[in-house]
C-alpha positions in Angstrom: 32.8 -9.0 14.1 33.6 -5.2 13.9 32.0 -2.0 14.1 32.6 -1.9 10.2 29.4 -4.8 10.0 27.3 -2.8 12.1 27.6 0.7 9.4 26.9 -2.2 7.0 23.6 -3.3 8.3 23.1 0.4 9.0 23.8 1.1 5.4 21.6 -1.7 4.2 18.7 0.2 6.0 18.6 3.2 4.6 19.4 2.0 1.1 17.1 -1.3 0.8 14.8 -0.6 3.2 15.5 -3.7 6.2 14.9 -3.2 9.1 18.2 -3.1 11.4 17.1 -4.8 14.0 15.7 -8.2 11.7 19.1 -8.3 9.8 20.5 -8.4 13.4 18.5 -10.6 14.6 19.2 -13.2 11.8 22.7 -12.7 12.2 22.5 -13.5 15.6 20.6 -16.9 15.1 23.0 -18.0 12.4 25.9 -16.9 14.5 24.8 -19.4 17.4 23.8 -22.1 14.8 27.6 -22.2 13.9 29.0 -21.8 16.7 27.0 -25.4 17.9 28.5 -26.4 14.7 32.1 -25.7 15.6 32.3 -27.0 19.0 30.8 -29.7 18.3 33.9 -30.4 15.7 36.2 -29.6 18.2 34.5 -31.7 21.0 32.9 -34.6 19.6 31.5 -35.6 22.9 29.5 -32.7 22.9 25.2 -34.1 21.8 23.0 -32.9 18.9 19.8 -32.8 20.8 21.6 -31.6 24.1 23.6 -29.0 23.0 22.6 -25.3 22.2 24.4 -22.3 21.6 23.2 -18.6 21.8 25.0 -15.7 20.4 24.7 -11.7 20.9 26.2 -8.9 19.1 26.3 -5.6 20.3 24.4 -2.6 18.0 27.2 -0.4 18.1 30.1 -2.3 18.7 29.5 -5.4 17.0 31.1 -7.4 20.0 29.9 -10.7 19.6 29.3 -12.5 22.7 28.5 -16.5 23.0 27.1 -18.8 25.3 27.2 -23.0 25.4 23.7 -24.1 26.6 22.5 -27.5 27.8 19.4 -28.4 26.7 16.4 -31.0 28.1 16.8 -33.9 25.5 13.1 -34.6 25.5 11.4 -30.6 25.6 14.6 -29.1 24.3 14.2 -26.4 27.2 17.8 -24.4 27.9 18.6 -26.3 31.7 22.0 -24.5 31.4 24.5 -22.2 29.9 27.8 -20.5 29.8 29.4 -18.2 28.2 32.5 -18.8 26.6 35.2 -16.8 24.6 34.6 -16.4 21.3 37.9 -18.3 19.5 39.8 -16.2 16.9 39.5 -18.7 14.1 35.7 -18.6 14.6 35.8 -14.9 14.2 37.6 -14.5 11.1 36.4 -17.0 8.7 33.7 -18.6 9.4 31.9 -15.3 11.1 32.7 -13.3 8.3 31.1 -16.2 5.7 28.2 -16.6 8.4 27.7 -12.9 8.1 27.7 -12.7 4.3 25.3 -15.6 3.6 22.7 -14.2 6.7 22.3 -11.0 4.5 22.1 -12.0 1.1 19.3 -14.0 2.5 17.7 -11.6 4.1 18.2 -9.1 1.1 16.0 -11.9 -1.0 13.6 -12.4 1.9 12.7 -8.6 1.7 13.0 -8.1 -2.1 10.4 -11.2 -2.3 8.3 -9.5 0.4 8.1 -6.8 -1.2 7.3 -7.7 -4.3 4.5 -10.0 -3.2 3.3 -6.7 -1.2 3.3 -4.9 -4.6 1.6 -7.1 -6.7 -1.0 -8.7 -3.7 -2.6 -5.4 -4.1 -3.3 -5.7 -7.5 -5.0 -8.6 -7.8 -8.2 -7.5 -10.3 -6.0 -5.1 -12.6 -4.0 -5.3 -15.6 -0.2 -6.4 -16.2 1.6 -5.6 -19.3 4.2 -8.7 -19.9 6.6 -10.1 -22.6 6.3 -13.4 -23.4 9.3 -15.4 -22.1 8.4 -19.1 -22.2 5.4 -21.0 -23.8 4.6 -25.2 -23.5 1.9 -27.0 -23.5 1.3 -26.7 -20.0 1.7 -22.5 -19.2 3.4 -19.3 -20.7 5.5 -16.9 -18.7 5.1 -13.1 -18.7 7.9 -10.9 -17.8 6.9 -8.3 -15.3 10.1 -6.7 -14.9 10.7 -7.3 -11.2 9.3 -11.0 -11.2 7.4 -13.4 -14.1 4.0 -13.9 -14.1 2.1 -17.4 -15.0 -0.4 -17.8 -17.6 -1.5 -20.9 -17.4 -3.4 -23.3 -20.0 -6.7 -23.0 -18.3 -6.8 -19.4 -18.5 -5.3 -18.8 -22.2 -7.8 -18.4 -25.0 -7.0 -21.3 -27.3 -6.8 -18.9 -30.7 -4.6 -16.8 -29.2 -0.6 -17.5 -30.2 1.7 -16.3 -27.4 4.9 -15.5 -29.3 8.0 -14.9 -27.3 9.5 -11.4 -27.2 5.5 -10.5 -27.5 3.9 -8.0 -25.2 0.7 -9.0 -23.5 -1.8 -7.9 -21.5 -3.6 -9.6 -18.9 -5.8 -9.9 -15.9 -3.9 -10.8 -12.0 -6.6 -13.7 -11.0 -4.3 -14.4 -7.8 -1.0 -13.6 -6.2 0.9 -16.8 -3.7 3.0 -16.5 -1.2 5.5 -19.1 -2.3 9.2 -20.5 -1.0 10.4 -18.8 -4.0 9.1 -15.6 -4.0 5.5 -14.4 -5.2 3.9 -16.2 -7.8 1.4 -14.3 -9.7 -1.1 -16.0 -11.4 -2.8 -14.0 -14.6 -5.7 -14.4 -17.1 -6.7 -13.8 -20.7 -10.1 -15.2 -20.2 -11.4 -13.6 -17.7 -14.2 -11.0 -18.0 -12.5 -8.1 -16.1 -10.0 -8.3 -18.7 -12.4 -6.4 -21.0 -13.7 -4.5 -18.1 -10.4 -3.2 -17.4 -9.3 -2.8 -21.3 -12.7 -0.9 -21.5 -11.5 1.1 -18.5 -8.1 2.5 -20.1 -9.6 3.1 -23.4 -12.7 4.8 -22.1 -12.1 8.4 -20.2 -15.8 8.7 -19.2 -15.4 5.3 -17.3 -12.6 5.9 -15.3 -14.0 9.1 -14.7 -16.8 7.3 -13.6 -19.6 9.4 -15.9 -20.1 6.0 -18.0 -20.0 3.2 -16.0 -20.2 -0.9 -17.0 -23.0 -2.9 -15.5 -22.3 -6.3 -16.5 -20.1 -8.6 -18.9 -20.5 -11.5 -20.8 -17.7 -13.0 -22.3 -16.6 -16.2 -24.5 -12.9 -15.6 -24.8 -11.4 -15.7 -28.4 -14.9 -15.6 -29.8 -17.6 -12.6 -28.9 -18.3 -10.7 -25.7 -21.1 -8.3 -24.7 -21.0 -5.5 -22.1 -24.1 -3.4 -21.1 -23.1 0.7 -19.9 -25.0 3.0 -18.3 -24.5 6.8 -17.9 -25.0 8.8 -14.9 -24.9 11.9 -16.3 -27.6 13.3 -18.8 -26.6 14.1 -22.2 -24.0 11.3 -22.4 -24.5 8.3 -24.6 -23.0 5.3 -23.0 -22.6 3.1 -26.1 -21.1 6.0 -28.5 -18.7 6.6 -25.2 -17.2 3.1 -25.3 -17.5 2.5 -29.4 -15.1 6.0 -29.9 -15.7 7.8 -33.3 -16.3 5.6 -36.0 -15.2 2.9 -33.6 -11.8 4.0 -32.8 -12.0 3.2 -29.2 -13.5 -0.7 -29.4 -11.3 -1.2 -32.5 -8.3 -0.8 -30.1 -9.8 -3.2 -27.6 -10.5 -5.7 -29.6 -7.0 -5.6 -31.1 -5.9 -6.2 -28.0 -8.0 -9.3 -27.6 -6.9 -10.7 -31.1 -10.1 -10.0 -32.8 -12.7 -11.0 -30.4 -15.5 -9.6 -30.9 -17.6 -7.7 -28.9 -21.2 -5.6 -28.5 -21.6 -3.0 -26.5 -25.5 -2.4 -25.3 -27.0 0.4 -22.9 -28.3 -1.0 -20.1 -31.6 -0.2 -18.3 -33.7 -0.8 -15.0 -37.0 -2.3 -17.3 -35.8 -5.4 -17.4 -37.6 -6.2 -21.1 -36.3 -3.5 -22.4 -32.7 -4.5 -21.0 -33.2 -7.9 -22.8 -34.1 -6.9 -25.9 -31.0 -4.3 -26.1 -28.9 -8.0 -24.9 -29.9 -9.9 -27.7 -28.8 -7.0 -30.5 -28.0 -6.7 -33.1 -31.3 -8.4 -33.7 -34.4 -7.0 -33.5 -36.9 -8.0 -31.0 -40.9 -7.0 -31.6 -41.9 -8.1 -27.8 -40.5 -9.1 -24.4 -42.4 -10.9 -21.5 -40.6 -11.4 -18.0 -41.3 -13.1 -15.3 -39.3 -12.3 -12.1 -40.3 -15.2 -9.9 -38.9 -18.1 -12.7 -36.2 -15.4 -14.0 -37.2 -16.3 -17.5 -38.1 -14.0 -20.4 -39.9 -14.9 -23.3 -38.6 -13.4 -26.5 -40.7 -12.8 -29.8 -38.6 -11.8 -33.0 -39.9 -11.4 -36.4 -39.2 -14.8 -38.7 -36.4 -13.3 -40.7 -34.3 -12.6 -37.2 -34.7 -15.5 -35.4 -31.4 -16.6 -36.9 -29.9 -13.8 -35.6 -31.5 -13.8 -32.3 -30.3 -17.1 -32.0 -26.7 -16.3 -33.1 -24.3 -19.2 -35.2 -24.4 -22.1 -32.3 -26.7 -20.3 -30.3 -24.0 -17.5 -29.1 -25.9 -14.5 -29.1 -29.0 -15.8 -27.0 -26.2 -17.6 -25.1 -24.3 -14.5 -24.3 -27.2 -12.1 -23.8 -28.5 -14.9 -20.9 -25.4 -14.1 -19.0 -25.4 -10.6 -19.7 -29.0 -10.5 -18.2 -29.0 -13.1 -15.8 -32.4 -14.5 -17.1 -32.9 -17.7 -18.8 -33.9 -16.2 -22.5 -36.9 -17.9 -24.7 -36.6 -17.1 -28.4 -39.4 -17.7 -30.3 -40.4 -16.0 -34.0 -44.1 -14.5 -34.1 -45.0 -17.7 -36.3 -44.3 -19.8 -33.6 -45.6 -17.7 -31.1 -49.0 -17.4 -33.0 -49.1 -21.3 -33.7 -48.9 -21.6 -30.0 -52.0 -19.5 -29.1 -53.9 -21.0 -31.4 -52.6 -24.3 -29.9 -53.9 -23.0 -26.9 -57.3 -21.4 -27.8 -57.4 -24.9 -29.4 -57.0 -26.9 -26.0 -59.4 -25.0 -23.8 -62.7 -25.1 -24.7 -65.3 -21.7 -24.4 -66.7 -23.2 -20.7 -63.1 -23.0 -19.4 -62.6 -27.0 -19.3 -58.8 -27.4 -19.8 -59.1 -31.6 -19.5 -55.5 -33.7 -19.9 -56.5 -34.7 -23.0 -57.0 -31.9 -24.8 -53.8 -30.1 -23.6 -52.1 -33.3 -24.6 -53.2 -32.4 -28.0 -51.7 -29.2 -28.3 -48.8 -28.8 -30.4 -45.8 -25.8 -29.7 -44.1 -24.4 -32.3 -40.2 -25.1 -31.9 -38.1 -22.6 -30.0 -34.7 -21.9 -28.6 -34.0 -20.5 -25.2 -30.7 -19.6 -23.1 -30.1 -20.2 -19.7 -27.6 -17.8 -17.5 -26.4 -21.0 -16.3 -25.0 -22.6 -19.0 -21.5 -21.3 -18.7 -20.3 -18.7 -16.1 -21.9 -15.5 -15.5 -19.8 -12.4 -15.5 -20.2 -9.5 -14.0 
């Protein structure tokens, strides 16, 4: 070892960024490691478990320096050691190959490191990726500096991942693996269109429009409900763009999902009936303690109330966080006359005259059902 190796390690501070003294450090360790290894060749008497080695070099001479230790076979404690000279042969080759494999280690160690550092701080925003690899089981995304995985439970399943594709997508998690940092990435989770929303939309970054809360069934429809905080600003017409330029670009983005965008508000009926647009909604009852809201819609828009399978009451549960009950005003009125029916003018409710009423049928949605987003 030569001064030449220590205006190496010097070099490979100021250029990469290691530290001198852990590239030092590591040499040293791997220096002693071989050196056990090589007199042990040459002196096969010499034990595994009893036999240590310890190895120094000098910062700015790069003398290296070794000692022979004798170690406690049972606690492995050092008992002993000696120094010894360091042989020529060990000093050419097999320092020299010691050397080179110590820093490209340590060169991977800190480029891994770092990149986990970069990413780890991330975790809650948006990646742009090609598409290197698709199976059944995950998709890769090339990052650039590392790949990102996509796996099956966080794909949508009508989106095709083409390779050479670019993609966007959510960081859910970054590990601190063997390998290097694996970062884990969504297309189905909500902050996806929070974020999407977020680049597209000036006055929400800027923080004048600002989204309260997101429901989302990936590949299919989403709501989000905005609210300004200045006056004179229109949350909804902030976030749709002129003549819808600005959702049109987020939704092409998430393959044609589609989504509504509602203003929300602090009166909790009127915050349900702007969740369950685009229908119409003639009256709202809450009730705080149950967290269940009763819903009255004209007969022609229950249907839409409801949505096709039930999505729109579905979705505009989780947007609200109340567990929605859609009924139209024919059912609603059958059921009060059900009622005036069952109680009689003295006030005498008996169990067999409420057994005899008889509810018009209704649809409600619970927050519960599927994961609330906000």
């Amino acid at each position: 070892m030569n001064q030449d190796l220590i205006q190496a390690l010097r070099e490979l501070e100021r250029e990469k960024g290691l530290p001198f003294d852990t590239i030092l450090a590591g040499l040293e360790d791997a220096l002693a490691s071989a050196y056990k290894t090589y007199r042990r060749q040459h002196d096969p008497e010499l034990e595994e478990e009893t036999t240590g080695a310890r190895a120094t070099l000098d910062p700015e001479s790069g003398e290296m320096r070794v000692w022979l230790q004798r170690l406690d076979e049972e606690t492995g404690e050092v008992l002993s050691e000696q120094e010894e000279p360091v042989p020529q042969d060990f000093l050419g080759r097999i320092a020299a190959q010691t050397a080179k494999q110590v820093i490209y280690q340590k060169l991977r160690d800190a480029e891994r490191e770092m990149t986990y550092e970069e990413f780890h701080g991330r975790e809650g925003d948006i990646v742009t990726g090609i598409i290197q690899q698709d199976s059944h089981r995950y998709t890769l995304l090339d990052l650039g500096k590392v790949e990102a995985l996509l796996p099956q439970a966080e794909q949508v399943p009508s989106e095709p991942y083409r390779h050479g594709e670019r993609l966007k997508a959510y960081i859910v998690e970054v590990r601190k693996t063997s390998k290097g940092p694996q970062i884990v990435v969504s297309r189905t989770h909500p902050g996806l269109l929070r974020k999407l929303f977020e680049l597209e939309v000036p006055e929400i970054a800027e923080g004048i429009v600002e989204i309260k809360a997101v429901a989302r069934e990936p590949g299919h429809r989403s709501k989000i409900a905005v609210v300004s905080h200045e006056p004179g600003v229109d949350p909804v017409g902030a976030c749709v763009g002129a003549k819808g330029s600005r959702v049109r670009l987020v939704v092409n983005e998430l393959r044609g999902e589609k989504i509504d965008v509602v203003e929300w508000s602090e009166d909790s009926r009127t915050y349900v009936a702007k969740a369950l647009q685009p229908a119409k909604v003639k009256e709202v009852r809450v009730d705080d303690t149950t967290g269940t809201a009763q819903v009255v819609v004209p007969d022609y828009q229950l249907s839409l109330a409801i949505g096709k399978e039930g999505q729109n009451a579905r979705l505009a549960a989780k947007l609200t966080g109340y567990r929605i009950d859609i009924k139209s005003e024919t059912q609603a009125a059958e059921e009060e006359r059900s009622r005036s029916r069952a109680t009689p003018p003295d006030g005498d409710g008996s169990p067999e005259a409420l057994a005899a009423t008889q509810p018009g049928e209704s649809v409600s949605a619970e927050a519960s059902e599927t994961t609330a987003a906000s």
